[in-house]
Gaussian input, Z-matrix of N, CA and C with variables (Angstrom, degrees):
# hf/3-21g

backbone

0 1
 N
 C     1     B1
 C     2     B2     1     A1
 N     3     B3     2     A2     1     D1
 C     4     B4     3     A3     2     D2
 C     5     B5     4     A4     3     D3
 N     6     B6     5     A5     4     D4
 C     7     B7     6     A6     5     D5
 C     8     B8     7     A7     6     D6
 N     9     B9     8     A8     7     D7
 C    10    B10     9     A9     8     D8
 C    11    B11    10    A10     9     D9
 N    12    B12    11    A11    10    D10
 C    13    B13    12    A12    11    D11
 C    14    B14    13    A13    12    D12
 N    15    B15    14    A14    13    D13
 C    16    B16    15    A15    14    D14
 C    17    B17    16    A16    15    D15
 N    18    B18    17    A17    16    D16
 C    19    B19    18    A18    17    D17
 C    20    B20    19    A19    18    D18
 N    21    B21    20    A20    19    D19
 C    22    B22    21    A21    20    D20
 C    23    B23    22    A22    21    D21
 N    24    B24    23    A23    22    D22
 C    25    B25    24    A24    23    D23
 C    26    B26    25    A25    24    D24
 N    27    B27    26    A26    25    D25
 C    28    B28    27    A27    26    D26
 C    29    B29    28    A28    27    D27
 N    30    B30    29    A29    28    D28
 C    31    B31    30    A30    29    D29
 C    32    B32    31    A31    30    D30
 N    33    B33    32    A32    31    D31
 C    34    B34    33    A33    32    D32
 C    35    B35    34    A34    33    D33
 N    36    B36    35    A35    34    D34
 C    37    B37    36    A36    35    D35
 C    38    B38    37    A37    36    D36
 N    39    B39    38    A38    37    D37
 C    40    B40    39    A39    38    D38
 C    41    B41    40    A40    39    D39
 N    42    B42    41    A41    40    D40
 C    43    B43    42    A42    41    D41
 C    44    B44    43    A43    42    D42
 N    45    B45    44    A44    43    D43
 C    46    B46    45    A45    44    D44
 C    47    B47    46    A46    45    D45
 N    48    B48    47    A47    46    D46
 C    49    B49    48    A48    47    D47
 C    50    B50    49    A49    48    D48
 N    51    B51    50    A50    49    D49
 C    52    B52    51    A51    50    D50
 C    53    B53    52    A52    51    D51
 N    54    B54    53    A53    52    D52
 C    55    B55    54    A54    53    D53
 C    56    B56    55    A55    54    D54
 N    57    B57    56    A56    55    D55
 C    58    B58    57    A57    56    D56
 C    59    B59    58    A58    57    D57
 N    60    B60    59    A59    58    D58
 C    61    B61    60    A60    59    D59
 C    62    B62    61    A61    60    D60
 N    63    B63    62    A62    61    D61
 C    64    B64    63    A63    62    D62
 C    65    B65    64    A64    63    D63
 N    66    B66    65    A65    64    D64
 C    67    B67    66    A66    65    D65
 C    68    B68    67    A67    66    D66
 N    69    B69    68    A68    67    D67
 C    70    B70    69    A69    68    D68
 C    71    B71    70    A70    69    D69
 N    72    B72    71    A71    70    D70
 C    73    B73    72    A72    71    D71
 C    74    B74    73    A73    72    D72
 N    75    B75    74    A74    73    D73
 C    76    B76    75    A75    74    D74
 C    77    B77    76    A76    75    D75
 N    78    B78    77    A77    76    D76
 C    79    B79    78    A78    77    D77
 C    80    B80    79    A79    78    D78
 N    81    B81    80    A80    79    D79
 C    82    B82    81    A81    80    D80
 C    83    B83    82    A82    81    D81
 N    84    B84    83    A83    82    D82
 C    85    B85    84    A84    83    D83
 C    86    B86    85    A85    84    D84
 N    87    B87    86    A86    85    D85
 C    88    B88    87    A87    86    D86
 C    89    B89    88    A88    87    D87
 N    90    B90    89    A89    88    D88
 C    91    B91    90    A90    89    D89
 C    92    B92    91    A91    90    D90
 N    93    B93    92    A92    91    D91
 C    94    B94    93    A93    92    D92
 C    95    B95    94    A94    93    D93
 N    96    B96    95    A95    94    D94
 C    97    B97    96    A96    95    D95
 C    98    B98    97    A97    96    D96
 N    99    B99    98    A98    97    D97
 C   100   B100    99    A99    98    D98
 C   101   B101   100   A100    99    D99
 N   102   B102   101   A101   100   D100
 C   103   B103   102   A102   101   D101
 C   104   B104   103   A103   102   D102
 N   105   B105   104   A104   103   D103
 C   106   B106   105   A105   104   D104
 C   107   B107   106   A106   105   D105
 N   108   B108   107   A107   106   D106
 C   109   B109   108   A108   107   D107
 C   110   B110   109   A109   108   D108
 N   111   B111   110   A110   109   D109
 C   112   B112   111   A111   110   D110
 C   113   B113   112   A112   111   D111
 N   114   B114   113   A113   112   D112
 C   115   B115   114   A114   113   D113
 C   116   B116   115   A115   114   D114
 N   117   B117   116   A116   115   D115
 C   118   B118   117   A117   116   D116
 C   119   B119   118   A118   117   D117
 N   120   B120   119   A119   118   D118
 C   121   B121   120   A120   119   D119
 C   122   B122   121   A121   120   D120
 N   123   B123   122   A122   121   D121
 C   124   B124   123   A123   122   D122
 C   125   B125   124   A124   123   D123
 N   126   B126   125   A125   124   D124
 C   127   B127   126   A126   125   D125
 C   128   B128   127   A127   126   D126
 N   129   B129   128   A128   127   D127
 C   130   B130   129   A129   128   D128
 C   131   B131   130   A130   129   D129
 N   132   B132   131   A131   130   D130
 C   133   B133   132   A132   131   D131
 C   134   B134   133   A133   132   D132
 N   135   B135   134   A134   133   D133
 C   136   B136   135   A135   134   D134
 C   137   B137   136   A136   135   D135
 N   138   B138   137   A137   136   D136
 C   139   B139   138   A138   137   D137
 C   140   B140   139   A139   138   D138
 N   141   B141   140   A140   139   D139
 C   142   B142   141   A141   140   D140
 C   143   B143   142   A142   141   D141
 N   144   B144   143   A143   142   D142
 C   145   B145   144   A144   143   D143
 C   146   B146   145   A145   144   D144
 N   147   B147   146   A146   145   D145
 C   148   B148   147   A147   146   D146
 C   149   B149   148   A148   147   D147
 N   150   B150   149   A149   148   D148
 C   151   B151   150   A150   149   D149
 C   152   B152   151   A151   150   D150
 N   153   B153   152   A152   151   D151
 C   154   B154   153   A153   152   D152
 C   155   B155   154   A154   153   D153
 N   156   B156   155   A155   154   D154
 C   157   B157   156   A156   155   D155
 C   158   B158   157   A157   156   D156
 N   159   B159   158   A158   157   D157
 C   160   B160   159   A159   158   D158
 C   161   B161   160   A160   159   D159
 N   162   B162   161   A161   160   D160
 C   163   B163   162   A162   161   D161
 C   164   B164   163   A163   162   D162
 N   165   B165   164   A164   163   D163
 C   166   B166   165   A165   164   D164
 C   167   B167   166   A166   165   D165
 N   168   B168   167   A167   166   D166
 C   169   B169   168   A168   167   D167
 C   170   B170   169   A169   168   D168
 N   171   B171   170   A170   169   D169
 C   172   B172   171   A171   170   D170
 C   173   B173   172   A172   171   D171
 N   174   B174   173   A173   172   D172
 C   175   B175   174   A174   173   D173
 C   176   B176   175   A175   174   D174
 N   177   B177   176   A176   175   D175
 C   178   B178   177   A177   176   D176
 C   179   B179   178   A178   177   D177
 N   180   B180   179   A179   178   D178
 C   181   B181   180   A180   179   D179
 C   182   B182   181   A181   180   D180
 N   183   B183   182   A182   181   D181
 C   184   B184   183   A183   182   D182
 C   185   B185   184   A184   183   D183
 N   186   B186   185   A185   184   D184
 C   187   B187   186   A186   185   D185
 C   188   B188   187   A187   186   D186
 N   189   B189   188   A188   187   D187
 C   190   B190   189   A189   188   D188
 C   191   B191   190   A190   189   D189
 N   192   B192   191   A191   190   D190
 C   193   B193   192   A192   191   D191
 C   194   B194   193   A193   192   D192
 N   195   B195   194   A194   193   D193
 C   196   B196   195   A195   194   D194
 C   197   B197   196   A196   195   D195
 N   198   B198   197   A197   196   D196
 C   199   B199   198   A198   197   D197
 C   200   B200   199   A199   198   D198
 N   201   B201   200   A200   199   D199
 C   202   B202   201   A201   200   D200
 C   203   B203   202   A202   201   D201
 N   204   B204   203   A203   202   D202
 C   205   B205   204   A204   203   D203
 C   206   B206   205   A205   204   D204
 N   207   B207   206   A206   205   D205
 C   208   B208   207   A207   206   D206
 C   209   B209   208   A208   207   D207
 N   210   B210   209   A209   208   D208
 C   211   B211   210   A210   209   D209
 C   212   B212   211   A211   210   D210
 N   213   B213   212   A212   211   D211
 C   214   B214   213   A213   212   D212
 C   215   B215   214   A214   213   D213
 N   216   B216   215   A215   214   D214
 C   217   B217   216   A216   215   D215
 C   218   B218   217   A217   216   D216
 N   219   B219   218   A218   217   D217
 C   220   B220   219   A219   218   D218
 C   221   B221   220   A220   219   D219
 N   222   B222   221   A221   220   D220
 C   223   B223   222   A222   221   D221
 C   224   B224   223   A223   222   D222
 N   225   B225   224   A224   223   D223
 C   226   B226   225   A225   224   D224
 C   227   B227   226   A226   225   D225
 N   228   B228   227   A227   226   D226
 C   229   B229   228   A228   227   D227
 C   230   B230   229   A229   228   D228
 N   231   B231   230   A230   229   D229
 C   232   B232   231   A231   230   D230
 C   233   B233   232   A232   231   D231
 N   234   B234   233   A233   232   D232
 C   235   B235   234   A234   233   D233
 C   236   B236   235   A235   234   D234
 N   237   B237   236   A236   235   D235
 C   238   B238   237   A237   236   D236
 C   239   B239   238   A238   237   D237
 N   240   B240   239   A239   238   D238
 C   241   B241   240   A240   239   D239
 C   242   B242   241   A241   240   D240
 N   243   B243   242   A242   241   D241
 C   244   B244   243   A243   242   D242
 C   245   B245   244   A244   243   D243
 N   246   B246   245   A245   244   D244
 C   247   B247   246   A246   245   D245
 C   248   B248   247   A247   246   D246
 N   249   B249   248   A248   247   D247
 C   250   B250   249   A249   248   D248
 C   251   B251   250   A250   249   D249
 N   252   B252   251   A251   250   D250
 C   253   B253   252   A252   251   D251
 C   254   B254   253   A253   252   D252
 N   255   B255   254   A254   253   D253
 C   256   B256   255   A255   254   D254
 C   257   B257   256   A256   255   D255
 N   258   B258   257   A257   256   D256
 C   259   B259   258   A258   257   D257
 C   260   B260   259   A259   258   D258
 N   261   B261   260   A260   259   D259
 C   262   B262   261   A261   260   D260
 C   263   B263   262   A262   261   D261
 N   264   B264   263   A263   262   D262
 C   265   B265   264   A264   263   D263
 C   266   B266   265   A265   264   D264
 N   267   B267   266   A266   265   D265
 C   268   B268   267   A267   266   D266
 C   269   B269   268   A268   267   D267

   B1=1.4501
   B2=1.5343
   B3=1.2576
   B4=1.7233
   B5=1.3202
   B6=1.3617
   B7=1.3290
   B8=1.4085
   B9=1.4965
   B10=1.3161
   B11=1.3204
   B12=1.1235
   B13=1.4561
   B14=1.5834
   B15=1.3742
   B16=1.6219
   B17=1.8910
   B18=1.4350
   B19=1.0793
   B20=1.9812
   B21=1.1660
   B22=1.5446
   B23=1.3871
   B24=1.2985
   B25=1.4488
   B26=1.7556
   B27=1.4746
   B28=1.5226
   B29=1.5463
   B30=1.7536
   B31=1.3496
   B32=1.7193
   B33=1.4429
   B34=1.4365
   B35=1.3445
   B36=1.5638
   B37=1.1510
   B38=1.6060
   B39=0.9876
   B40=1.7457
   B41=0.9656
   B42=1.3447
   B43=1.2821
   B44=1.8598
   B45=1.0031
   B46=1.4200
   B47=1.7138
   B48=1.1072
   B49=1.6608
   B50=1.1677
   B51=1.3894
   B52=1.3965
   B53=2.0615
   B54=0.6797
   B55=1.7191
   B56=1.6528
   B57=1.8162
   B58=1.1746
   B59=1.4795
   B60=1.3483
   B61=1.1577
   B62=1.8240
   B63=1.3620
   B64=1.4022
   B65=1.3877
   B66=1.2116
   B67=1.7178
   B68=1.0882
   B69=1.5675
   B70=1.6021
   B71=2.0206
   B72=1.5390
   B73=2.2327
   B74=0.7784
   B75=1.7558
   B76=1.7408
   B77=1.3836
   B78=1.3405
   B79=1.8312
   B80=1.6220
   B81=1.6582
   B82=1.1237
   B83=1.6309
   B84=0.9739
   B85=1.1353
   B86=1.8143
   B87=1.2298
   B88=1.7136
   B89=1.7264
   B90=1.7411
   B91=1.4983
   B92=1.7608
   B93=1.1763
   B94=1.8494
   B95=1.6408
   B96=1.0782
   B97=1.4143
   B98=1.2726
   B99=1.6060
   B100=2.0186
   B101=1.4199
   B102=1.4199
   B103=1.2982
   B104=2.1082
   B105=1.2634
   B106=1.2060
   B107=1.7723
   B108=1.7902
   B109=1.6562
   B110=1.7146
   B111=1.2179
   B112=1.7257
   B113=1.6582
   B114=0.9646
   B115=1.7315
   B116=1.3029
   B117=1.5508
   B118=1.7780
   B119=1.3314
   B120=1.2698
   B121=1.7048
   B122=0.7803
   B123=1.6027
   B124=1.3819
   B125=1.1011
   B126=1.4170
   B127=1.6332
   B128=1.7635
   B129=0.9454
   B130=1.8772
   B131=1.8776
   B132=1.9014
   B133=1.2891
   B134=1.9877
   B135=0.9143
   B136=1.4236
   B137=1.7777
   B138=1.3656
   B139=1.6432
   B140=1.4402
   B141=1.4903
   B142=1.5570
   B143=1.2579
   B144=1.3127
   B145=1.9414
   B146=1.8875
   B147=1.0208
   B148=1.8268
   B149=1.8617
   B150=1.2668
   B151=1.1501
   B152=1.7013
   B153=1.6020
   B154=1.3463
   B155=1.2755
   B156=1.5137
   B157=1.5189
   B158=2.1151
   B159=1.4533
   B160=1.1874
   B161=1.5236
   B162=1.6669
   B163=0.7698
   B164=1.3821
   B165=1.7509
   B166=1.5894
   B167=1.6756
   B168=1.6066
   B169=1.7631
   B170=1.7666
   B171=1.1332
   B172=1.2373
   B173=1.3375
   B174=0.9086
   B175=1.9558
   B176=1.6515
   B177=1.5206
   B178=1.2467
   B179=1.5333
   B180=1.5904
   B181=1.2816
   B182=1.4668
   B183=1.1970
   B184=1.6735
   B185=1.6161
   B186=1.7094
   B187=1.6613
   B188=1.3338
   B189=1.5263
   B190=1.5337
   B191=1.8397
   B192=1.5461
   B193=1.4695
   B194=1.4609
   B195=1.7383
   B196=1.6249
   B197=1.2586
   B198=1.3088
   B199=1.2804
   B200=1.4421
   B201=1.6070
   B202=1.2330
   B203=1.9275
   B204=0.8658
   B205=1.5192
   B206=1.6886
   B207=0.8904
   B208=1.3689
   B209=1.9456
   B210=1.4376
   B211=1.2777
   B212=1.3586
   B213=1.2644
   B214=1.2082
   B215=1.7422
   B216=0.9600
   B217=1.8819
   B218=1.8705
   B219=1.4276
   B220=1.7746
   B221=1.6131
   B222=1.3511
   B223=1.7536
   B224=1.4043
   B225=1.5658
   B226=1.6579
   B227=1.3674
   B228=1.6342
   B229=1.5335
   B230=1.8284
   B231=1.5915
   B232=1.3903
   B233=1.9790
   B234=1.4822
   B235=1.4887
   B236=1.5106
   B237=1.1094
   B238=1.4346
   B239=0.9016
   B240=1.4457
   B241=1.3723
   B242=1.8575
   B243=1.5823
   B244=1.6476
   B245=1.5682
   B246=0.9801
   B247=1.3498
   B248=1.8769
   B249=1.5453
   B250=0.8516
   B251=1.7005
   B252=1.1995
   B253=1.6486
   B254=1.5718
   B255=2.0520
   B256=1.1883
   B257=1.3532
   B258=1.0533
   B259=1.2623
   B260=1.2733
   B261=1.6049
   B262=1.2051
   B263=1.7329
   B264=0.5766
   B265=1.9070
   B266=1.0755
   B267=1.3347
   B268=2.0241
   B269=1.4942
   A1=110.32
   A2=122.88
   A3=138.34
   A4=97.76
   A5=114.00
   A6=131.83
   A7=127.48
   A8=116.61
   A9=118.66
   A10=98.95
   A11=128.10
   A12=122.71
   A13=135.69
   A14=99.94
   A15=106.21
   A16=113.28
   A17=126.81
   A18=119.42
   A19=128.63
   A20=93.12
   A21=107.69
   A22=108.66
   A23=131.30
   A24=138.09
   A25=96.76
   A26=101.44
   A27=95.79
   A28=105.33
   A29=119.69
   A30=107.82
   A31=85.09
   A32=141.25
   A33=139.23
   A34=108.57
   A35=133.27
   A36=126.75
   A37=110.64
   A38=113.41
   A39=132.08
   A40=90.42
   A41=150.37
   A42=155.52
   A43=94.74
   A44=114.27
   A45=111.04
   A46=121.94
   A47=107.36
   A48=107.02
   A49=105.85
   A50=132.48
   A51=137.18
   A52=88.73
   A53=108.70
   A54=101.53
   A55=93.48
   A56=119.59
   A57=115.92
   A58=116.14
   A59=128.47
   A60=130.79
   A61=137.25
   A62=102.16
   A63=127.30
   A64=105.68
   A65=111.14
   A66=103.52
   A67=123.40
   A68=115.21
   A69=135.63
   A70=101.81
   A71=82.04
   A72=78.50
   A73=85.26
   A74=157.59
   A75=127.36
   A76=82.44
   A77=128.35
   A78=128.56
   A79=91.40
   A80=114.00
   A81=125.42
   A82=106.23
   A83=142.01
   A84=136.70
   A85=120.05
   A86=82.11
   A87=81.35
   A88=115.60
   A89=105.62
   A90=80.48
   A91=110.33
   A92=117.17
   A93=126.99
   A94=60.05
   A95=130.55
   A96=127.82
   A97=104.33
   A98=135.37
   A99=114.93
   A100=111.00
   A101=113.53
   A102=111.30
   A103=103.56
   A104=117.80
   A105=91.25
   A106=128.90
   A107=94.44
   A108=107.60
   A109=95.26
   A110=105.99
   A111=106.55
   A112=87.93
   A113=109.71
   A114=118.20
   A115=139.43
   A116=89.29
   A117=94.64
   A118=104.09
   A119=129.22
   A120=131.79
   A121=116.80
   A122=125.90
   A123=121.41
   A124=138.37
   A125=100.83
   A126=130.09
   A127=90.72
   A128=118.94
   A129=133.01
   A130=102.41
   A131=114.60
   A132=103.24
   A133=97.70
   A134=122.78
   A135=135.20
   A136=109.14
   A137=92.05
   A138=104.81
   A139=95.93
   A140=130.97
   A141=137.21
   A142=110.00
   A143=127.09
   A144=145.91
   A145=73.06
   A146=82.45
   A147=89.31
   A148=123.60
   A149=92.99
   A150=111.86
   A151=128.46
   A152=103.55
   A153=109.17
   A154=105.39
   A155=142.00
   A156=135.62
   A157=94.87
   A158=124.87
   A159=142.85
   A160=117.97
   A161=121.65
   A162=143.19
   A163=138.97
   A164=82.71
   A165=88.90
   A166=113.43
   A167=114.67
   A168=111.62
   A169=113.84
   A170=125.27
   A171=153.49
   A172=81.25
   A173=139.67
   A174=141.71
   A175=89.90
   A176=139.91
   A177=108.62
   A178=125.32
   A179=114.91
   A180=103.32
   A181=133.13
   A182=96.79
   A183=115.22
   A184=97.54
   A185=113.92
   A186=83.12
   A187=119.46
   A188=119.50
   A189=124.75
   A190=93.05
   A191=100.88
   A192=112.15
   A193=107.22
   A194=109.30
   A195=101.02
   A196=129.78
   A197=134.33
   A198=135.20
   A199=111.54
   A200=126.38
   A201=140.68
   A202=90.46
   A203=133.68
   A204=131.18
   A205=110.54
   A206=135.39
   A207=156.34
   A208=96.86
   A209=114.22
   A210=116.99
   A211=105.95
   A212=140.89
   A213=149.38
   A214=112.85
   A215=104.63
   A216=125.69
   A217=86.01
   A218=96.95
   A219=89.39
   A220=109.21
   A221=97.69
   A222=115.92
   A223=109.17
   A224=110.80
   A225=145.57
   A226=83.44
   A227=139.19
   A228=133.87
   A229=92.15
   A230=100.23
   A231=121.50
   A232=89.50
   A233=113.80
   A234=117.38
   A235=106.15
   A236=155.39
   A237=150.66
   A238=110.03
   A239=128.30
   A240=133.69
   A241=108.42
   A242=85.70
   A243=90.60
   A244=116.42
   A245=142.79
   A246=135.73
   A247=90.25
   A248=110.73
   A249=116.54
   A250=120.33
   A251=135.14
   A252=128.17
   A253=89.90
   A254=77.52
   A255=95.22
   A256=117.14
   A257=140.54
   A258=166.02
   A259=111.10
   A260=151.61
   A261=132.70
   A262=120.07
   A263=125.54
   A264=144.40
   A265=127.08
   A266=127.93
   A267=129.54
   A268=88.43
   D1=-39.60
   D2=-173.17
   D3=-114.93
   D4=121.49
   D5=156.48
   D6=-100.27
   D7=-161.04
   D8=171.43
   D9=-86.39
   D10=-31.36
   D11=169.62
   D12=-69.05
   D13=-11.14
   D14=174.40
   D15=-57.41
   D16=-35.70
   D17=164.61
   D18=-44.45
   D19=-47.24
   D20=174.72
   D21=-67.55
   D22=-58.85
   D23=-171.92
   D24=-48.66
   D25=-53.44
   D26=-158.86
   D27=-66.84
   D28=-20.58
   D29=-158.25
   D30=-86.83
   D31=-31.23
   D32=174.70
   D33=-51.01
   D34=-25.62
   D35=-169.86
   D36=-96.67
   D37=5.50
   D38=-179.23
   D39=-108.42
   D40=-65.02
   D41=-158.83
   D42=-61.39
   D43=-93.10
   D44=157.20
   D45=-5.14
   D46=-64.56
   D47=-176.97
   D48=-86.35
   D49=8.05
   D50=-170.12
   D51=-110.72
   D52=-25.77
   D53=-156.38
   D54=-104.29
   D55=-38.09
   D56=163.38
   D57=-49.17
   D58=-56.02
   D59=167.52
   D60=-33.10
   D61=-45.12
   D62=164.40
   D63=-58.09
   D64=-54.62
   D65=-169.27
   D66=-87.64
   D67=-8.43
   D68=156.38
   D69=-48.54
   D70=-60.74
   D71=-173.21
   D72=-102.60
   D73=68.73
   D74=96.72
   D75=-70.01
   D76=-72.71
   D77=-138.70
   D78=-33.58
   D79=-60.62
   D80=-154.59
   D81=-68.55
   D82=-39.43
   D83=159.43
   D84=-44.36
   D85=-61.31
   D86=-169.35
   D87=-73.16
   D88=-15.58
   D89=158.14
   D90=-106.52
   D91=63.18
   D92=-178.97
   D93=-122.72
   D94=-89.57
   D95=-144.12
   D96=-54.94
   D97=-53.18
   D98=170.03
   D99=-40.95
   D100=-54.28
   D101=-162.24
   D102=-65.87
   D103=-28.17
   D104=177.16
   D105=-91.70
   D106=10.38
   D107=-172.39
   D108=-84.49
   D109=-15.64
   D110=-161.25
   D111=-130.72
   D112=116.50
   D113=-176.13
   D114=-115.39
   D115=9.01
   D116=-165.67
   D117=-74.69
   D118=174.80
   D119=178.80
   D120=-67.25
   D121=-43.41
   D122=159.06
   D123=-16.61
   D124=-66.79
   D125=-144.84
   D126=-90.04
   D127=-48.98
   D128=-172.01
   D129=-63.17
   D130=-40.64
   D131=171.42
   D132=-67.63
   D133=-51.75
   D134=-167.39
   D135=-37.28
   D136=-43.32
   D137=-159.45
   D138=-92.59
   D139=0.07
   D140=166.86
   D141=-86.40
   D142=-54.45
   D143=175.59
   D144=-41.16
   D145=-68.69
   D146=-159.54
   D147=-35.93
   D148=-61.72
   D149=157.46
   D150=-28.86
   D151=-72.68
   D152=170.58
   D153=-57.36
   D154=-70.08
   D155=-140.37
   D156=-69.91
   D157=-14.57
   D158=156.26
   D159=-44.81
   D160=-54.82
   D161=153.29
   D162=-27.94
   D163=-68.69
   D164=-177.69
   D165=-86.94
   D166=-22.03
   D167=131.44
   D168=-12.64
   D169=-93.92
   D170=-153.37
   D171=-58.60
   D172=-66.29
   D173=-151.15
   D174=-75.68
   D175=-40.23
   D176=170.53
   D177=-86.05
   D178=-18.56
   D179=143.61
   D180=-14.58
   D181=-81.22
   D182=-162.29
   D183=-64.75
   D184=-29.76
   D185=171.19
   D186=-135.16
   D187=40.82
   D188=177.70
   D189=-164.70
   D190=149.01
   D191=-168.72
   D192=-129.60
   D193=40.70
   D194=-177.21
   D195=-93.46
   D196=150.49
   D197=-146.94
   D198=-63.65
   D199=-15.94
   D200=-159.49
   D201=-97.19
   D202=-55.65
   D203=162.74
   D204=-18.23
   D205=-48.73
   D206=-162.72
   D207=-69.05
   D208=-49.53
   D209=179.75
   D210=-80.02
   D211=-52.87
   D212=155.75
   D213=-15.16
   D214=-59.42
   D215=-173.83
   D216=-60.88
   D217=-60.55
   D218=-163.49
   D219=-50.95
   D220=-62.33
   D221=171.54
   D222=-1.83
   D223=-64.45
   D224=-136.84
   D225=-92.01
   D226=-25.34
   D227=-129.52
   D228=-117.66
   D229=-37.34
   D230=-154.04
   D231=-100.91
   D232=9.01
   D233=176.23
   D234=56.51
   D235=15.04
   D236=143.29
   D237=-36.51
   D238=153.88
   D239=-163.22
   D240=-133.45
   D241=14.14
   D242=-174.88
   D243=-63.33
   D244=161.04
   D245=-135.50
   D246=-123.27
   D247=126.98
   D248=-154.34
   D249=-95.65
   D250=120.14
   D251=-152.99
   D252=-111.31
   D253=165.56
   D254=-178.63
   D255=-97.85
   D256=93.66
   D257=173.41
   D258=-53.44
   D259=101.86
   D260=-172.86
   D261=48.36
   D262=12.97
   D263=147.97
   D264=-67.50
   D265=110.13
   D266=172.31
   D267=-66.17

């Protein structure tokens, strides 16, 4: 079960959850900062919807790699608001 290689694997899998993490709070940062350059009520509930369905993007990232994710990301990129399925997802 444990090899000589279990040291390396485990330090790649930190590395991994270390870099997922980072790009979790840039996204999240930098849209706190759109959403607070543009302030109307609208736009601030808008840029939250947004936010989360962003999110939960990012959360199947980090733990599923299916080809249908890829359209989803664009969807999200191209601001559509089409409602996003689970495609190969329990």
């Amino acid at each position: 079960m444990f090899g000589a290689d279990t040291p390396l694997v485990m330090d790649a899998l930190q590395i991994a959850a270390l870099a997922t993490a980072v790009g979790a709070g840039s996204i999240w940062i930098f849209l706190r900062r759109t959403k607070r350059a543009t302030s109307p009520e609208t736009k601030a509930d808008q840029s939250d919807m947004d936010l989360s369905k962003r999110v939960e993007v990012l959360e199947r990232i980090a733990t599923d790699q299916s080809v249908g994710l890829a359209d989803e990301i664009e969807a999200l990129r191209d601001g559509q608001t089409a409602k996003l399925t689970d495609k190969g997802h329990a």
